[in-house]
N, C-alpha and C positions, 0 to 999 in steps of 0.2 A: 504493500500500500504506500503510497506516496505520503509524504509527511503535511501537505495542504489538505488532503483529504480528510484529514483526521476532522478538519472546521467547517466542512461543508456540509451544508442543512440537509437531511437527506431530502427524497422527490416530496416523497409522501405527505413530510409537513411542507412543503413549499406549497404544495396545492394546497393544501389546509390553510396555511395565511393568507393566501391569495384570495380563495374562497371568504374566510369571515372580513379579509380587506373591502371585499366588493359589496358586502353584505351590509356594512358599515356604514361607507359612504352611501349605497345608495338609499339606507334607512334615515341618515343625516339632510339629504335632498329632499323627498317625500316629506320627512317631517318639517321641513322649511315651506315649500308648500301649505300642507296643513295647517299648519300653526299661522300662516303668514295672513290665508281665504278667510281662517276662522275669524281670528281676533276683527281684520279689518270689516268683514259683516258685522260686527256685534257694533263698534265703534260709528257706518255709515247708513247701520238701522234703522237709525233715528230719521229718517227722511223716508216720506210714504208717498209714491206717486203712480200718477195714473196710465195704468196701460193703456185704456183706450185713446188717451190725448197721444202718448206713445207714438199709436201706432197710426194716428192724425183719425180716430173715430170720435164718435161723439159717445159719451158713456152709457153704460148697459142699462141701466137703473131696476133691474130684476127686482120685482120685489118676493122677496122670502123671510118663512116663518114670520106670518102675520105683516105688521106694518114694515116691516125694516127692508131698508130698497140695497142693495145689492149693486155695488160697481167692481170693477177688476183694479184695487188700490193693494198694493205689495209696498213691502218694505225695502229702500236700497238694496240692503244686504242679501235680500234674497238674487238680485242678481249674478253675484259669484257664489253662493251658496252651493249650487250644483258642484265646481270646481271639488269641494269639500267633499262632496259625495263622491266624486269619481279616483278622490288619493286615499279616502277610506277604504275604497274595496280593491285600489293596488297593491295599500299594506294588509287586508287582510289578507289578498289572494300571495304575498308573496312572505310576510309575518307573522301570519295569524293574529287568534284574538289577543293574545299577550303584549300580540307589539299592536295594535289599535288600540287596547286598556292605557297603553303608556302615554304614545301622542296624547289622547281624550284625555289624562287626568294632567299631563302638562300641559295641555290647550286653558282646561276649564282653573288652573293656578294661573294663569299669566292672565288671561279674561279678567279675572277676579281683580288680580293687582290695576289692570290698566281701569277697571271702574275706579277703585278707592283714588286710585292717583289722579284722576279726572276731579272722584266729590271733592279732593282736598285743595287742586290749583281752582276751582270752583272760588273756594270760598277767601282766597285771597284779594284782599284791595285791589282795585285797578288803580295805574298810574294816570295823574288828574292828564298831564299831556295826550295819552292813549286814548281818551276820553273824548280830548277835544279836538282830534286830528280826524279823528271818527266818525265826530259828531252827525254830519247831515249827509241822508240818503243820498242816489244820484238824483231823484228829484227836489233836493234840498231842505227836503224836513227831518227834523230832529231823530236823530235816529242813538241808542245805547249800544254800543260794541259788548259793553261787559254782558247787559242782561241778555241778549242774542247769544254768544258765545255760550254763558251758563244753559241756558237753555238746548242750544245744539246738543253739547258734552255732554253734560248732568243727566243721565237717566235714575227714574224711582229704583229704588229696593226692590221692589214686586217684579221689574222688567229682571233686573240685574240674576236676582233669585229663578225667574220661570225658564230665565235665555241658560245660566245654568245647568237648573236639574233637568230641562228637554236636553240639550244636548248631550250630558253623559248617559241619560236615559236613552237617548238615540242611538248613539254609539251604542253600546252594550245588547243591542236587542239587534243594532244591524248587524257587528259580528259573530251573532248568535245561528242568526238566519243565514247567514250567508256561508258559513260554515256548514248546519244543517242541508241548504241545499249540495253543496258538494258533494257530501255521503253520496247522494245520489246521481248528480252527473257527472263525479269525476273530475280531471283538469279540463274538457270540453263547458261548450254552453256558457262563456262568461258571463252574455248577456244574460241569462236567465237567474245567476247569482245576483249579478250589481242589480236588475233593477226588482226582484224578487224582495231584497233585501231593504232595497230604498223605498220599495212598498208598504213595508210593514214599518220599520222606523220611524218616516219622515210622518206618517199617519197621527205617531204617536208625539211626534217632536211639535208637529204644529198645531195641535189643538193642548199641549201640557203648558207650554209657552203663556197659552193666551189664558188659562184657565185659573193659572199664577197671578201670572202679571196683571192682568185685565180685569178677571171676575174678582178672584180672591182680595188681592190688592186694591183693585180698581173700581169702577161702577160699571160695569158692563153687565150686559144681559148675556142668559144666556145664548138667546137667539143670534146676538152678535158675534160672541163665541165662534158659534158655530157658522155664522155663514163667512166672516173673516178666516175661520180656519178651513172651508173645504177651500176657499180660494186658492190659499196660501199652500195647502196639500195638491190640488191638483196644480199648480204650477211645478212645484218643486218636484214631483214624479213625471210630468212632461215633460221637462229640460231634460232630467233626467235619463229619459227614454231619447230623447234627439241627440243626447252628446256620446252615447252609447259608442258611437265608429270613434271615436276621441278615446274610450276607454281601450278598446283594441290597439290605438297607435300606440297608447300609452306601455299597454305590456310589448308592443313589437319592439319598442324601442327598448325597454330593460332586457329582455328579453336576447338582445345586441351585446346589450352591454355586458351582462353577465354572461352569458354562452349559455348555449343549451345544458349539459351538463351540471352548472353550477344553478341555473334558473329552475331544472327539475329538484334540484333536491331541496332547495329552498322550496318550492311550494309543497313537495314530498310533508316536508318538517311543519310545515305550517299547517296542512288539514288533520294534525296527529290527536290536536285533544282540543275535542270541541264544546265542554265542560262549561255551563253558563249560569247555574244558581250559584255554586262555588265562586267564582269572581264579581256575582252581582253580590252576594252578602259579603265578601271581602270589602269592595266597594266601601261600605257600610259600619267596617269594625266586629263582622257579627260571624265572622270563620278566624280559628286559631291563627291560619294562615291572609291575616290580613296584609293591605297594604301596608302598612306601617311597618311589618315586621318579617310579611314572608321573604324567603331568600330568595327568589327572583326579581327582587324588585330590584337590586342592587345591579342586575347582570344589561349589559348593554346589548343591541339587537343580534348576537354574535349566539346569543344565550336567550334568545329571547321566542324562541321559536316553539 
């Protein structure tokens, strides 16, 4: 044996590093992604406009459930929302549920911070200059930068709390489903996991949201409730279903990236335990093996599978 050889890695782990290198990075990409669609919906929510002026129509005015009329009015954020939906079911098809528990509960930690860091630049003085450089509209009347501003940023407790528990509630029921279907089709049929999945989730995400925020919190009816959330549902499963060829580009291109080889056994690992009262009551503090303490939470997507 030659005396360099004594230092050289053998093959076997060289594939092996290469493998959890690519595995890594592209759980680091993905998660930037998610993290990036999520927070900036929560953040651009706050603005509610109308599709039919959108789309140069004059509004629907349906009326439904007794007197309440009915337009096609969405929140900002729902328009990259889909975006969300389509890198959740890349990381589940190529992570599993463990690594979409992970993104979900650091998405719904950094949400949280970027609300409180809003209420608190909120409630700080304005400077009197900012004030009055501000002052009048472009038609010339008296206009408040501070009160406007508060108003944009600021959202209630009730929204903060319902945008919250819908989305890890979302999360946890879509990588539930979407795992479940697999059992059944196998690595074939993406289509039928992503929008199977985002069927039964976003069901539950858009009527919890408003049931929180709106009814509990808020003065809404229930009638309202409900005709704001089938809107709100049946957009966010149509987009859904249209960006579908966008979900396929999506794994062609990892798919590239990782090789074949390394892309099967990554999804291999990923449909192995599809286990989901177990991690909903971890969620929760109410399995020995919670977050706080079980030993996978520590491990990075290498181990996450």
């Amino acid at each position: 044996m030659k005396p360099l050889e004594v230092f050289k890695e053998p093959e076997t782990g060289d594939a092996e590093a290469r493998y959890q290198s690519k595995k890594t990075n592209l759980f680091i990409i993905l998660c930037g992604i998610f993290l990036t669609n999520a927070i900036l919906a929560e953040i651009i929510g706050v603005k509610i406009f109308s599709g039919e002026y959108t789309l140069g129509l004059e509004p629907a005015g349906w009326t439904i459930f007794g007197d309440y009329v009915l337009d096609f009015n969405l929140t900002a954020g729902a328009v990259i929302w889909p975006i969300v939906f389509i890198t959740t079911d890349i990381i589940n098809e190529y992570y599993g549920k463990k690594g979409v528990r992970k993104i979900s509960f650091i998405t719904a930690f950094f949400i949280a911070y970027i609300f409180f860091v809003i209420v608190a630049v909120t409630n700080l003085p304005p400077a009197p200059f900012w004030l009055e450089v501000n002052s009048p509209d472009p038609a010339g009347q008296p206009f408040d930068i501070d009160y406007a501003f508060t108003v944009i940023f600021r959202q209630g407790l009730g929204i903060i709390l319902g945008s919250l528990v819908a989305f890890l509630l979302g999360q946890l029921i879509d990588v539930y489903v979407f795992q479940k279907l697999r059992k059944f089709t196998g690595p074939k049929m993406i289509w039928l996991r992503a929008t199977g999945s985002t069927l039964v989730s976003q069901f539950i995400d858009s009527f919890v949201v408003l049931v929180i925020a709106f009814y509990i919190f808020g003065n809404w009816s229930w009638a309202q409730v409900a005709s704001v959330g089938i809107i709100n549902y049946i957009y966010k499963f149509g987009v859904a279903v249209l960006l579908t060829p966008l979900l396929y580009v999506g794994h062609y291109l990892i798919d590239r990236y990782l090789g074949k080889d390394v892309a099967e056994r990554m999804t291999a690992e990923a449909s192995e335990d599809t286990s989901f009262f177990i991690e909903l009551f971890s969620c929760f503090g109410l399995n020995p093996r919670s977050l706080l303490c079980s030993s996978d939470v520590y491990y990075w997507p290498a181990e996450a599978s």
